[in-house]
C-alpha positions as CSV (number, residue, x, y, z in Angstrom):
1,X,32.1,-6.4,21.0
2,X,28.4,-7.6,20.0
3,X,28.2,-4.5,18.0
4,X,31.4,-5.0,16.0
5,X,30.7,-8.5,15.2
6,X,27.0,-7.0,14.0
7,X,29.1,-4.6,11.6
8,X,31.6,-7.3,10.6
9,X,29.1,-9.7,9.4
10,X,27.3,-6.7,7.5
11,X,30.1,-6.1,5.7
12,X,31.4,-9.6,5.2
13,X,27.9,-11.1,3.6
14,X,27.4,-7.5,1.3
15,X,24.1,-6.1,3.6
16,X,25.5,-2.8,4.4
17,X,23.2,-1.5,1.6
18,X,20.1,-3.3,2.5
19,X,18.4,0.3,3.6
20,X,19.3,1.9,0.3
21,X,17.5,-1.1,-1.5
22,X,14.6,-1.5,0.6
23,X,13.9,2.3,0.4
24,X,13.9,2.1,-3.5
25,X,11.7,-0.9,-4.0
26,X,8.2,-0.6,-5.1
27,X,5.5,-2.7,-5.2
28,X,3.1,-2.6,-8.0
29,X,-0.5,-3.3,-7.9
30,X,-3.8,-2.6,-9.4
31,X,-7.3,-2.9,-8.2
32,X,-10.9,-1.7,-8.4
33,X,-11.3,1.6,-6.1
34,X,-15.0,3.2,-5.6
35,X,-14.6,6.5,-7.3
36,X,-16.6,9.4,-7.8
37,X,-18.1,10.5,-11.5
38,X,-17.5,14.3,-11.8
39,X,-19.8,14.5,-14.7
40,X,-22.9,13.2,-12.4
41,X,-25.3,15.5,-12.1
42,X,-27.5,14.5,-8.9
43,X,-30.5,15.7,-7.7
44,X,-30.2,14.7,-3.7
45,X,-26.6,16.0,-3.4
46,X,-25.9,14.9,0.0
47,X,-22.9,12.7,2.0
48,X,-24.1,10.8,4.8
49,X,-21.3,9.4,6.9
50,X,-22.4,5.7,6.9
51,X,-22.6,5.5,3.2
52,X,-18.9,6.9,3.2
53,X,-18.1,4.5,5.7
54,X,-19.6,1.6,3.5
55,X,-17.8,2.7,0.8
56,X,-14.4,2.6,2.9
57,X,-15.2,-1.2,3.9
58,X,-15.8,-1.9,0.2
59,X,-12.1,-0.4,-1.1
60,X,-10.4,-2.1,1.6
61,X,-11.7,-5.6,0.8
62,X,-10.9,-5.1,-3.2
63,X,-7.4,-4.0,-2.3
64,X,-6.9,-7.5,-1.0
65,X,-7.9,-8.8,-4.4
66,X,-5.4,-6.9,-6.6
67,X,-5.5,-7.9,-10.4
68,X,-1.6,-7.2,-11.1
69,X,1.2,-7.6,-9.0
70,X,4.8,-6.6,-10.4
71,X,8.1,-4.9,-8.9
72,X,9.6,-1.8,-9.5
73,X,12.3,0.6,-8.3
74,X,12.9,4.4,-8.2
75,X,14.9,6.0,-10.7
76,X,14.4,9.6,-10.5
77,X,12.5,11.7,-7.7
78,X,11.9,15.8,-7.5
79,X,10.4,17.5,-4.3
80,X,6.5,17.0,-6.1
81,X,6.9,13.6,-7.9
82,X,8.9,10.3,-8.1
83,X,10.3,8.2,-11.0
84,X,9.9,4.2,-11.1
85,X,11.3,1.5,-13.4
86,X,9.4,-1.0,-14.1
87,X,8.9,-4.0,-16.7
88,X,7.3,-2.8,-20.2
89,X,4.9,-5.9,-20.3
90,X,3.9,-4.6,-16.6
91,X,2.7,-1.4,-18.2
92,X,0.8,-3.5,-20.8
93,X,-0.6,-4.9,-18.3
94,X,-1.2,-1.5,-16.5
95,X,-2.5,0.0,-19.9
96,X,-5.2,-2.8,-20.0
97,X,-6.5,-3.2,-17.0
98,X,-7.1,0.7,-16.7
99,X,-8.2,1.1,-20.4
100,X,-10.1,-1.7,-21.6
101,X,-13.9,-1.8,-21.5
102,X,-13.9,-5.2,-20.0
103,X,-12.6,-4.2,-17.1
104,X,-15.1,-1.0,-16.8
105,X,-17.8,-3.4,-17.3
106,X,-16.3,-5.4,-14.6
107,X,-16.1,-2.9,-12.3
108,X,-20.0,-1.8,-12.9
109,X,-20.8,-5.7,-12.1
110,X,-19.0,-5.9,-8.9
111,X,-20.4,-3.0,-7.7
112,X,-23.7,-4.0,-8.9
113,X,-23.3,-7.8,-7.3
114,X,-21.6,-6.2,-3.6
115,X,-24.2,-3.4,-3.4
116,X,-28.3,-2.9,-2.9
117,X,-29.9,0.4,-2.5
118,X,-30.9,-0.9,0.5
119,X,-28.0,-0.4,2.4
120,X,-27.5,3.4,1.3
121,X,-29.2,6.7,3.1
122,X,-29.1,8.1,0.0
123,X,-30.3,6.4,-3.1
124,X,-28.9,8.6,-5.8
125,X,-25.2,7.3,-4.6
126,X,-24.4,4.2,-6.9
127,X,-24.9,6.9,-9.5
128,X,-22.7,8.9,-8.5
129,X,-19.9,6.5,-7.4
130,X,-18.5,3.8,-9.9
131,X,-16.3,1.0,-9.2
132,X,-13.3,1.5,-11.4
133,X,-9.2,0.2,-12.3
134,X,-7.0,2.0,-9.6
135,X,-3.1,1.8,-10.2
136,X,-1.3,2.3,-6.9
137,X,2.6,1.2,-5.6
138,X,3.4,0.6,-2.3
139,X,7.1,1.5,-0.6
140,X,8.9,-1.2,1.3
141,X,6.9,0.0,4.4
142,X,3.5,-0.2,3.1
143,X,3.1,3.5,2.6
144,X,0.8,3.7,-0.8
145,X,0.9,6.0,-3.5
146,X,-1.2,6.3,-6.6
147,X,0.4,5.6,-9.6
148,X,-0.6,8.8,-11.7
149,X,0.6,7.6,-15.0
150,X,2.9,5.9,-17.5
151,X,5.6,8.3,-18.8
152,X,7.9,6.2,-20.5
153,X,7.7,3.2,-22.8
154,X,10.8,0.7,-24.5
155,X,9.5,-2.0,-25.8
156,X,12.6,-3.4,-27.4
157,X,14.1,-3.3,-23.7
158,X,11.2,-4.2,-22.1
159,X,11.8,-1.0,-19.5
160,X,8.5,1.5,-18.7
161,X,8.8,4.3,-16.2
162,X,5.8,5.3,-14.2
163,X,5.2,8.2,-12.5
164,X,3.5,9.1,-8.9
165,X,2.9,13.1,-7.8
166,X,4.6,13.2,-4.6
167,X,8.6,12.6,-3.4
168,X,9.4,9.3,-1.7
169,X,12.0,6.5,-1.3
170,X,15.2,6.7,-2.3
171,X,17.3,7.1,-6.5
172,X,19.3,4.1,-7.2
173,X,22.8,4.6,-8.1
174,X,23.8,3.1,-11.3
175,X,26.8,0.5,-11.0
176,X,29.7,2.2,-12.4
177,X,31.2,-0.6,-14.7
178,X,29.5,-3.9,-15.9
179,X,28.6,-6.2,-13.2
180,X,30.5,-9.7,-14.5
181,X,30.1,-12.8,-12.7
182,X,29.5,-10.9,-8.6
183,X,27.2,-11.5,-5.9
184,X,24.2,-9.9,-6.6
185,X,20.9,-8.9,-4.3
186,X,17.0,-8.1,-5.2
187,X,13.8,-7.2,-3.5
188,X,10.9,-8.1,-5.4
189,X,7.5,-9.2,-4.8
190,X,8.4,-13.1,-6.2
191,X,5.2,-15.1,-7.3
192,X,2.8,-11.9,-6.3
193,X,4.0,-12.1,-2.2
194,X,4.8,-9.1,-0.5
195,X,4.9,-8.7,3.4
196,X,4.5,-4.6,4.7
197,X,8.5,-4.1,6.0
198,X,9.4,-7.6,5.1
199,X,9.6,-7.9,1.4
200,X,11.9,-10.6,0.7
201,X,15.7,-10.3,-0.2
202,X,17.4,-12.8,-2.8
203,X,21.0,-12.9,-3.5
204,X,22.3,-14.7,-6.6
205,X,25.1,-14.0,-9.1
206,X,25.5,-11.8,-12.4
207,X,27.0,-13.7,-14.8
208,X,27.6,-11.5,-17.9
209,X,26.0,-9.7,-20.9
210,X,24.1,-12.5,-23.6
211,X,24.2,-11.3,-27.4
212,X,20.7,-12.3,-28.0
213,X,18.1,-14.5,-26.3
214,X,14.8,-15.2,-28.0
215,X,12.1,-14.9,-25.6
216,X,7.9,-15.7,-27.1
217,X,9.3,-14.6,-30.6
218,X,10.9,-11.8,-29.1
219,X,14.6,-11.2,-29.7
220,X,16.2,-9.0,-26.7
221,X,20.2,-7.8,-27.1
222,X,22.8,-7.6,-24.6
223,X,20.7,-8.4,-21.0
224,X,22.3,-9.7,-18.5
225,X,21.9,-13.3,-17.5
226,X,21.9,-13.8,-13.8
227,X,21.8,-17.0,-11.5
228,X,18.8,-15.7,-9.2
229,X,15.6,-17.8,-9.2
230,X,12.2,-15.6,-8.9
231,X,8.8,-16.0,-10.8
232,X,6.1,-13.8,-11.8
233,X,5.8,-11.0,-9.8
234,X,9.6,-9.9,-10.2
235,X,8.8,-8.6,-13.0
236,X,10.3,-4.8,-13.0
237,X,12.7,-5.1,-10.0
238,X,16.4,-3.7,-9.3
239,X,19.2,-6.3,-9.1
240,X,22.2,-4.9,-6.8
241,X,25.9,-5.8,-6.2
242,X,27.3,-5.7,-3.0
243,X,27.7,-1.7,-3.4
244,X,24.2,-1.2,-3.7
245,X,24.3,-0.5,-7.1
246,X,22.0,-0.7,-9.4
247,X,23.2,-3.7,-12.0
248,X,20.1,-4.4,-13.9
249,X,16.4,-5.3,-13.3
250,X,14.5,-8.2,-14.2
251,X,12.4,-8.9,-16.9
252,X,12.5,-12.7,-18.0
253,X,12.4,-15.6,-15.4
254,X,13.2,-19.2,-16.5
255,X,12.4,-20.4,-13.1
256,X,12.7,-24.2,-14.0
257,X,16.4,-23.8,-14.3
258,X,17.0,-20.8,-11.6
259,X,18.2,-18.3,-14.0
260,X,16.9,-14.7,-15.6
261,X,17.4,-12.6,-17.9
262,X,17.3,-8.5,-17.6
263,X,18.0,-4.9,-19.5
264,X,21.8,-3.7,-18.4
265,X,22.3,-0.8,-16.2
266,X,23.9,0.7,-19.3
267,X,20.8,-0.1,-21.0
268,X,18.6,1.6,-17.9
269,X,20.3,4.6,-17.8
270,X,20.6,5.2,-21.7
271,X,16.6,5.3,-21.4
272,X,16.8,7.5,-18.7
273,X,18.6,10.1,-20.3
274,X,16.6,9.2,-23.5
275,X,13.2,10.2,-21.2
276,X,14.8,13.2,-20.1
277,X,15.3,14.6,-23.2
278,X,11.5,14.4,-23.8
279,X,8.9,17.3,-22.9
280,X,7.6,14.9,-20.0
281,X,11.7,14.0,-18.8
282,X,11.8,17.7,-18.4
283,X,10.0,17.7,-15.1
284,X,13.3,15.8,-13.8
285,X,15.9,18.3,-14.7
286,X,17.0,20.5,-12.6
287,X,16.7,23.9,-14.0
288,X,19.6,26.6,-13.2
């Protein structure tokens, strides 16, 4: 009896999905990693174990300090890499932090500041190793991949796809009409929280397609509005109806009044078969 109630009350509040959208969910981030310089020529090429082990100490306390924090979902997976959807002023974002020589010069500081020769058996190693912009997502279950690079750019949509080079989580399925005025559900990593397995769910409502809404001189067409309140940090994530089907994601938050705004699944999947067209999309389609 306990366990039919359990399935009734799945069904009845629209959770019998929740797997399918947990196992789709990313969470973006971006930090400074210690990595090797392959160009480095040294002239005491040896590893000593502590110094590895200092290095490892060092990584895991700058993971705790990511730089960006956004959502995404995946889109697209093959058996050697996966597909995500994210926000296009995420991958600006992205793009900067990775590119930009202030952030390189950053990195040499930090490493500079938490490291002394002293503390290394071998003193050629801060030449060898630099601290540099590291672009990683993390499944709903903590499980980290690296983010290898951004494939696919919309601008006018504010959509990016990213790409990692192993096969994880779990392809959306696009709604197959319009979501208008439904109960809706998203996991996102709101104002830059995410918990490992507990990443937290939101239900709101669709309401339907707007014309135009100006956002920061920007003019975006036909996103959906939807009553769901998130901030920063949501940036990039999949909104679901009770199907577990994709309806949108979210791009713009107006968190004041409890509303946002986010490209169609129409819109989505248009640029999906737009990327797939391309030399890079062609690593999706399956070849007969």
């Amino acid at each position: 009896m306990k366990h039919l109630l359990f399935i009734l009350s799945f069904l009845l509040f629209g959770f019998e999905h929740v797997k399918s959208v947990q196992s789709s969910f990313g969470f973006i981030k971006t930090y400074y990693a210690v990595q090797a310089i392959p160009e480095y020529q040294c002239t005491i090429c040896l590893t000593y174990s502590k110094d590895l082990e200092l290095f490892s100490i060092l990584n895991r306390e700058f993971k705790k300090t990511p730089y960006i924090k956004a959502s995404a979902f995946v889109i697209k997976k093959m058996k050697d890499r996966t597909l995500l959807s994210t926000s296009h002023h995420v991958c600006e974002s992205l793009k900067e932090f990775y590119n930009d020589k202030k952030f390189k010069d950053l990195g040499d500081k930090l490493m500079d500041d938490a490291l002394s020769d002293s503390l290394f058996l071998n003193k050629e190693i801060k030449k060898q190793f630099k601290l540099r912009p590291k672009m990683s997502v993390l499944e709903f279950d903590g499980t980290l991949h690296n983010i290898e690079s951004i494939v696919y750019e919309n601008k006018e949509n504010d959509v990016c796809f990213v790409e990692s080079k192993d096969s994880w989580g779990k392809e959306i399925k696009f709604a197959s009409k319009q979501c208008y005025y439904e109960k809706i559900y998203n996991i996102s990593a709101s104002g830059g929280f995410y918990e490992i397995s507990a990443a937290v769910l939101r239900e709101g409502y669709v309401n339907n397609i707007v014309k135009e809404t100006e956002v920061e001189d920007k003019i975006f067409k036909d996103h959906l509005l939807y009553t769901l309140h998130v901030l920063p940090g949501a940036s990039g994530s999949g909104v679901f109806n009770t199907k577990g089907e994709l309806c949108g994601n979210v791009n713009i938050s107006y968190a004041k009044i409890g509303v946002s705004f986010g490209a169609s699944s129409k819109i989505i999947q248009n640029l999906l078969q737009d990327f797939l067209k391309s030399q890079k999309g062609s690593n999706y389609v399956v070849k007969e």
